[in-house]
N, CA and C of each residue as an Amber inpcrd file, in Angstrom:
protein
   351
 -16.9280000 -29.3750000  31.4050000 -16.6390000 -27.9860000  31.7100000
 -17.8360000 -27.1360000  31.3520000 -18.0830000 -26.0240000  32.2330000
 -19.6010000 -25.5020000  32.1250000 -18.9250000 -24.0640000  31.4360000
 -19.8850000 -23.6240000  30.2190000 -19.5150000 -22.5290000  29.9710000
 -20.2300000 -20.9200000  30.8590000 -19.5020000 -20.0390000  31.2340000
 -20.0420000 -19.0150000  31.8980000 -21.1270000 -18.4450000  31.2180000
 -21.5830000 -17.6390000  31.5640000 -22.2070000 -16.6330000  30.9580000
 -21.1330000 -15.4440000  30.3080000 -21.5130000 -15.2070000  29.0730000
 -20.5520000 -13.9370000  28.6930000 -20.7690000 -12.6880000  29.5390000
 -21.4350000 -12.7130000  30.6000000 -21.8900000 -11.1090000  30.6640000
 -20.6040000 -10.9830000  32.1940000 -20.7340000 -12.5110000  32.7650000
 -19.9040000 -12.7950000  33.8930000 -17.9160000 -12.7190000  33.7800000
 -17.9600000 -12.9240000  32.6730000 -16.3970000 -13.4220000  32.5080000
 -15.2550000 -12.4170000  32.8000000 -14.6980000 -12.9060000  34.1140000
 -13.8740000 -11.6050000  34.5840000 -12.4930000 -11.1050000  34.0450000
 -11.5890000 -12.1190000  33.0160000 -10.8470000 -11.8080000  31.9840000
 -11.0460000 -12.0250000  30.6360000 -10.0660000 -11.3400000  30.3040000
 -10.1700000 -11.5590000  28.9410000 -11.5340000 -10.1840000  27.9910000
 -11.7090000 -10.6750000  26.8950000 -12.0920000 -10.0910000  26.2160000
 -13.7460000 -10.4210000  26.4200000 -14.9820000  -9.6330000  26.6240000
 -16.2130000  -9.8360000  27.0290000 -17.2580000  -9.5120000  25.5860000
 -17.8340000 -10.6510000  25.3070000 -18.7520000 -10.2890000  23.9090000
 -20.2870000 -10.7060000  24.6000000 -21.0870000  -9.5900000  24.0430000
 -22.5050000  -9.7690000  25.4410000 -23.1490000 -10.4520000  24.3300000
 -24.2310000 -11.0220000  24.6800000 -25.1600000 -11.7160000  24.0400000
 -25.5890000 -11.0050000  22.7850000 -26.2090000  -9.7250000  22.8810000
 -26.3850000  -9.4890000  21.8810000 -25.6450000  -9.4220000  20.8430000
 -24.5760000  -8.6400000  20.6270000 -23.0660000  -9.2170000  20.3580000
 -22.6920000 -10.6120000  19.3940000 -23.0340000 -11.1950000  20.1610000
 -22.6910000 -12.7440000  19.7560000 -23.8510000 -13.1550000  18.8880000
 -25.2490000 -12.5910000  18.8700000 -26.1160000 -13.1700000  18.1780000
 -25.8560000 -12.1380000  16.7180000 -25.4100000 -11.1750000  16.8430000
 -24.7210000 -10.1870000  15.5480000 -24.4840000 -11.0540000  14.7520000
 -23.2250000 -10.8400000  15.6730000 -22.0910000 -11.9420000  14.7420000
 -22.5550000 -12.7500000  14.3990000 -22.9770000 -14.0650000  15.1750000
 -23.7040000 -15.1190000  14.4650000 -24.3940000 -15.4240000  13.4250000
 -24.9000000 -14.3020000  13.2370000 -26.0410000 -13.5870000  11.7880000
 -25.1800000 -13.2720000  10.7210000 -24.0110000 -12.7000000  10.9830000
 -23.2910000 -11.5260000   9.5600000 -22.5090000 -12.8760000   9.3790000
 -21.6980000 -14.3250000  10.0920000 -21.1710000 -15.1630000   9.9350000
 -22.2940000 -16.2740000   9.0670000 -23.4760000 -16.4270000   9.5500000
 -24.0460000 -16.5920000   8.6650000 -24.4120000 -16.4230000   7.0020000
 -24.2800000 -14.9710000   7.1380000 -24.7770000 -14.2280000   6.0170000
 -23.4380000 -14.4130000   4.9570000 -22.2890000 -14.5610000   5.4850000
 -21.2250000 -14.7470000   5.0160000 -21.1140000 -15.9040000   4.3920000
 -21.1410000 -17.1440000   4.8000000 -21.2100000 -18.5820000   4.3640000
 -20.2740000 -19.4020000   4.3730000 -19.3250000 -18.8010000   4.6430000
 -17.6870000 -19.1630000   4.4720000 -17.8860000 -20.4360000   6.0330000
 -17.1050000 -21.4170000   6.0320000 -16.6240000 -22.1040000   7.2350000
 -15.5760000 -21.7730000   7.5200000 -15.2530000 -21.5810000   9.0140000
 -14.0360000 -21.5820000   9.7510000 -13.8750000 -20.3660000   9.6830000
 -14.8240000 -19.4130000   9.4490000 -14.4570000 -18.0500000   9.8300000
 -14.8330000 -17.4940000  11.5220000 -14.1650000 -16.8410000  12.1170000
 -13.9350000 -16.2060000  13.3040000 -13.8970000 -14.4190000  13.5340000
 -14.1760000 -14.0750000  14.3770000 -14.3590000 -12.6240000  14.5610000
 -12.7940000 -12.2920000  15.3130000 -12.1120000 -11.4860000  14.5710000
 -11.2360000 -11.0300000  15.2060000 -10.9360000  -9.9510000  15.8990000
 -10.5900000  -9.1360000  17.1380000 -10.7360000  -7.6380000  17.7010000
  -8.9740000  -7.9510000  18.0790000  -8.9120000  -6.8540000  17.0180000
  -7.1800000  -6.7910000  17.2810000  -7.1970000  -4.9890000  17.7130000
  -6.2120000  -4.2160000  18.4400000  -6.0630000  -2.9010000  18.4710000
  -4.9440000  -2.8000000  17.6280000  -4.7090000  -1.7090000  16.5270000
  -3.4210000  -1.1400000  16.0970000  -3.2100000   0.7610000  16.0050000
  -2.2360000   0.5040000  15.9960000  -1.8930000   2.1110000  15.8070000
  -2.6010000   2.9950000  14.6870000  -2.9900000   4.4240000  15.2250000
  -3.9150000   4.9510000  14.7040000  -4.8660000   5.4930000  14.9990000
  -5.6910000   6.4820000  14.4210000  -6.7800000   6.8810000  15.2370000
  -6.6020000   8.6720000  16.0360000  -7.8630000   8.8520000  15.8670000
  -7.2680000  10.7930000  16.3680000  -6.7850000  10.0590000  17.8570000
  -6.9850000   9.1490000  18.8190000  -6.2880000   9.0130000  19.9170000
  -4.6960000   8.3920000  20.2580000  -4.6090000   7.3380000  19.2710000
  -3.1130000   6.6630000  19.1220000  -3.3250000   5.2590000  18.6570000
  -4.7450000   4.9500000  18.8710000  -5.1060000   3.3450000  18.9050000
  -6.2430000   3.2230000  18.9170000  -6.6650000   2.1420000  17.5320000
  -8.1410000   1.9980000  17.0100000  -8.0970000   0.9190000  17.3600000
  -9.5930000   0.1100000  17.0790000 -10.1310000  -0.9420000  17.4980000
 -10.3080000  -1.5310000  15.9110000 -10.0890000  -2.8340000  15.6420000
 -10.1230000  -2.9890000  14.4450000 -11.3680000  -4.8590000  14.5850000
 -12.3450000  -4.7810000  14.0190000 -13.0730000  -6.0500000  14.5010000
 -13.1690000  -6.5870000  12.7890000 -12.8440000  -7.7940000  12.7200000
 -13.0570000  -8.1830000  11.2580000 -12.9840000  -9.7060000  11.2440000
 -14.0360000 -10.4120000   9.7520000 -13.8670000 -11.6410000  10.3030000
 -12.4650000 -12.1060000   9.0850000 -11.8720000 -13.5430000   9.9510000
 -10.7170000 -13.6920000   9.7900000 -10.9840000 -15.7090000   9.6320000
 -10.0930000 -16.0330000   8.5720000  -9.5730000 -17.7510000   8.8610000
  -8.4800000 -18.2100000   9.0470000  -7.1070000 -16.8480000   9.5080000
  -6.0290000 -17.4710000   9.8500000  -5.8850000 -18.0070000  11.2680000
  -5.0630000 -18.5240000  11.9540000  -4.4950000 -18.5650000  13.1170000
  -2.9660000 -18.3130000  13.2400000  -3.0700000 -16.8530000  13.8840000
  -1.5850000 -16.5240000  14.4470000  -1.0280000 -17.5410000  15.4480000
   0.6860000 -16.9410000  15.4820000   0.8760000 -18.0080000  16.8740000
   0.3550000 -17.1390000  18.3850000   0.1730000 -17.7150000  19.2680000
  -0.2420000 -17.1250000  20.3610000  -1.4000000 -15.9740000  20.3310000
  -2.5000000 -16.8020000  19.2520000  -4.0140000 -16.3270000  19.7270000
  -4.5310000 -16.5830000  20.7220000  -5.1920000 -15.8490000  21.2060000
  -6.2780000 -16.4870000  22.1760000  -7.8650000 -16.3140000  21.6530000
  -7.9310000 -17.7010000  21.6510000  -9.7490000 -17.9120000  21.4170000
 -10.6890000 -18.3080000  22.7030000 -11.9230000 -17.0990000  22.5080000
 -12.8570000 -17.5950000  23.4060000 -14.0770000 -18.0990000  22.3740000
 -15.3000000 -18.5180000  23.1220000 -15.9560000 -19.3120000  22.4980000
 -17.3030000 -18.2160000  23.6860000 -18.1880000 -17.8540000  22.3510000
 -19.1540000 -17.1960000  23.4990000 -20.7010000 -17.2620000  22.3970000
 -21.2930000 -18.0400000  23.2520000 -22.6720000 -18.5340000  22.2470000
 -22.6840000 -19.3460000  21.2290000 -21.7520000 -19.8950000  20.4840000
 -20.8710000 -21.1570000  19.7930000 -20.3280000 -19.5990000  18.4800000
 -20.1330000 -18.9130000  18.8520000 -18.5450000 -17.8640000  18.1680000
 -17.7200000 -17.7030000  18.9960000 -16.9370000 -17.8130000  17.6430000
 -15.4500000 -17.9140000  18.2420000 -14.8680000 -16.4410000  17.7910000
 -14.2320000 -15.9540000  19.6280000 -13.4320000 -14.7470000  19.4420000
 -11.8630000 -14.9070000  19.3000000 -11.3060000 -14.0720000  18.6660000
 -10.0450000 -14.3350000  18.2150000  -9.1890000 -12.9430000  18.6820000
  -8.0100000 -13.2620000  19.5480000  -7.6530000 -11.8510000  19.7800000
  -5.8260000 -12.4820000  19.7120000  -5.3410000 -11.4410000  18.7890000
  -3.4030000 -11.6840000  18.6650000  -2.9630000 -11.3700000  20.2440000
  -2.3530000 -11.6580000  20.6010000  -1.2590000 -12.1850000  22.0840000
  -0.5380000 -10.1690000  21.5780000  -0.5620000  -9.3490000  20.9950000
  -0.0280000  -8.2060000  21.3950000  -1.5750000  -6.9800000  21.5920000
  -2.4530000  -7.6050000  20.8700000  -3.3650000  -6.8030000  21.4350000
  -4.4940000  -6.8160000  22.3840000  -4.0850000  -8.1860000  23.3280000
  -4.6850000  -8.7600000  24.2520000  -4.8240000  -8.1000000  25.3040000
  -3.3440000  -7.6930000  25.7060000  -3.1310000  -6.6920000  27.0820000
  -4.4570000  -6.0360000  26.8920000  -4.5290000  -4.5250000  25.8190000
  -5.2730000  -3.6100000  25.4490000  -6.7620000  -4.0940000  25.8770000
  -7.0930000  -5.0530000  25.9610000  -8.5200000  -5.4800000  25.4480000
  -9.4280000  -6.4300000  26.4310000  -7.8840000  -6.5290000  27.8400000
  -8.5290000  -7.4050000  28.6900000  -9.7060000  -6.9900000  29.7660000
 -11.0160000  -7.1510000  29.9650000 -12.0070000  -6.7950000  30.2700000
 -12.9720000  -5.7610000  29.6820000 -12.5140000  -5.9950000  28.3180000
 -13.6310000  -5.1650000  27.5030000 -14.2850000  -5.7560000  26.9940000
 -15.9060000  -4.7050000  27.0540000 -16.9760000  -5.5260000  26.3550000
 -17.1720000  -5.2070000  25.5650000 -17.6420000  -5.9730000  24.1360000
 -18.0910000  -5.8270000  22.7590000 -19.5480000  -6.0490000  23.0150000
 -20.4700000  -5.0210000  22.6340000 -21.5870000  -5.1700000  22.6550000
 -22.5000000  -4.3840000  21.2710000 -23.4880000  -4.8580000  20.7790000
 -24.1500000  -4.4360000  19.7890000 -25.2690000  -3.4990000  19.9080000
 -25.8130000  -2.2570000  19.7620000 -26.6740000  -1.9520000  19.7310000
 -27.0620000  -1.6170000  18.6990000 -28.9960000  -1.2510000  18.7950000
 -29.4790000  -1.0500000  17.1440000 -31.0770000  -0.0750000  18.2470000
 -30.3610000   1.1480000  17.8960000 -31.4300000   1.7230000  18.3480000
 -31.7240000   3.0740000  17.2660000 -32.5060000   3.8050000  17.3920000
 -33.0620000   4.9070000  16.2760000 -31.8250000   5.9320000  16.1780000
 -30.8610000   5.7520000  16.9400000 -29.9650000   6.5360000  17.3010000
 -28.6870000   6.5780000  16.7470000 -28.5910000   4.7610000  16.7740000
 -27.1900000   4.1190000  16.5200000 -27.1020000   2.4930000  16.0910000
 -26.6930000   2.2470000  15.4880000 -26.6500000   0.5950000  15.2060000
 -24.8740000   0.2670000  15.1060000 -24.6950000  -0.7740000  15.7400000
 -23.3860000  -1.0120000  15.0060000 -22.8000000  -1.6160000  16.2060000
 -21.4480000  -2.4400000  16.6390000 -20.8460000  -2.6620000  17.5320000
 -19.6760000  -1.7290000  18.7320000 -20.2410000  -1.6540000  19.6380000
 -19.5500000  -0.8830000  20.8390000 -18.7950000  -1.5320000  21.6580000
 -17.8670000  -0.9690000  22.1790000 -16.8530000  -1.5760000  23.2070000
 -16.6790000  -0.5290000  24.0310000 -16.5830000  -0.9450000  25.5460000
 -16.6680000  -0.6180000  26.6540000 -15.0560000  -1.1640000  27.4420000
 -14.1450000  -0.5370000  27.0370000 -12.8880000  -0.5490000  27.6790000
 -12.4770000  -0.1580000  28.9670000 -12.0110000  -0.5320000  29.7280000
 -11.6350000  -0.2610000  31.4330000 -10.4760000   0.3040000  30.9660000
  -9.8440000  -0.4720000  30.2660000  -8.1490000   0.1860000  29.9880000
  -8.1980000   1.2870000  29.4920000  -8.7450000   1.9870000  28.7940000
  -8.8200000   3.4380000  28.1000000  -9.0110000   4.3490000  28.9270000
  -7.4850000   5.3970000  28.7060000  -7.8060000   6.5210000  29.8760000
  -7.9250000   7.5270000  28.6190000  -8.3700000   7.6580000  27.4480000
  -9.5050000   8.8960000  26.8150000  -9.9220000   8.1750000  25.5650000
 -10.5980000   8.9020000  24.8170000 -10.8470000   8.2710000  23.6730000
 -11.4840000   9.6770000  22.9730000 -11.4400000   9.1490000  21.7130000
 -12.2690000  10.8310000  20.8500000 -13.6390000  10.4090000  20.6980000
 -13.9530000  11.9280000  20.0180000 -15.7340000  11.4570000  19.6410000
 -15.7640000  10.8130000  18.5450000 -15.4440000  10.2480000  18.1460000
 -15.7440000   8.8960000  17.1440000 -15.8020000   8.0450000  17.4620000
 -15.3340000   7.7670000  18.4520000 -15.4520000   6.2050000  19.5030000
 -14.3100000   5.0880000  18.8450000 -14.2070000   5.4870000  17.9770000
 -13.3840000   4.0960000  17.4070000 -11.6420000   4.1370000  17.7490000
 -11.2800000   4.9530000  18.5490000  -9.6760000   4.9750000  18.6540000
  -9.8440000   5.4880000  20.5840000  -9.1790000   5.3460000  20.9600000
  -8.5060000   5.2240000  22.3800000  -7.0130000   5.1070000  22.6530000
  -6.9180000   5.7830000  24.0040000  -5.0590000   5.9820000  24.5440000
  -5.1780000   5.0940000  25.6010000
């Protein structure tokens, strides 16, 4: 089985290269085995619903894991809907550093970026 390119993948949850080489680094830096990046949405947020990304070693029932650059994404089966065709992407510019997501499903979001309706 050939793996796609992350930038291609038309469901599910999208982590771009740069992204994945983040992670790869802070999972590193961490040391722990069997840890995974999790992007769950929960209630909250000046909009109704934050984005919550953290690394994790449980397995819920009805996760779904993708595998993008050899990390593993981890998303719970209720905040999947929310999250299907969004991209997690990293930037680090003079401006801003930190991880961004690019949601199709979000019809507003505030200026903090971190919560969406």
């Amino acid at each position: 089985m050939s793996v796609e390119s992350s930038e291609t993948t038309a469901q599910g949850l999208i982590l771009s290269d740069a992204a994945a080489a983040k992670v790869k680094s802070l999972l590193e830096q961490q040391g722990e085995e069997g840890l995974q990046l999790r992007v769950a949405v929960q209630p909250g947020g000046c909009s109704g619903l934050r984005y919550q990304l953290f690394f994790d070693d449980r397995s819920m029932d009805g996760d779904i894991v993708s595998d993008f650059n050899g990390v593993s994404v981890v998303t719970d089966r209720m905040s999947a809907p929310y999250l299907t065709g969004a991209t997690i992407d990293f930037v680090d510019t003079i401006e801003k550093q930190g991880f961004t997501i690019d949601n199709p499903n979000a019809t507003g979001s505030c200026a903090c970026g971190d919560s969406f309706n």
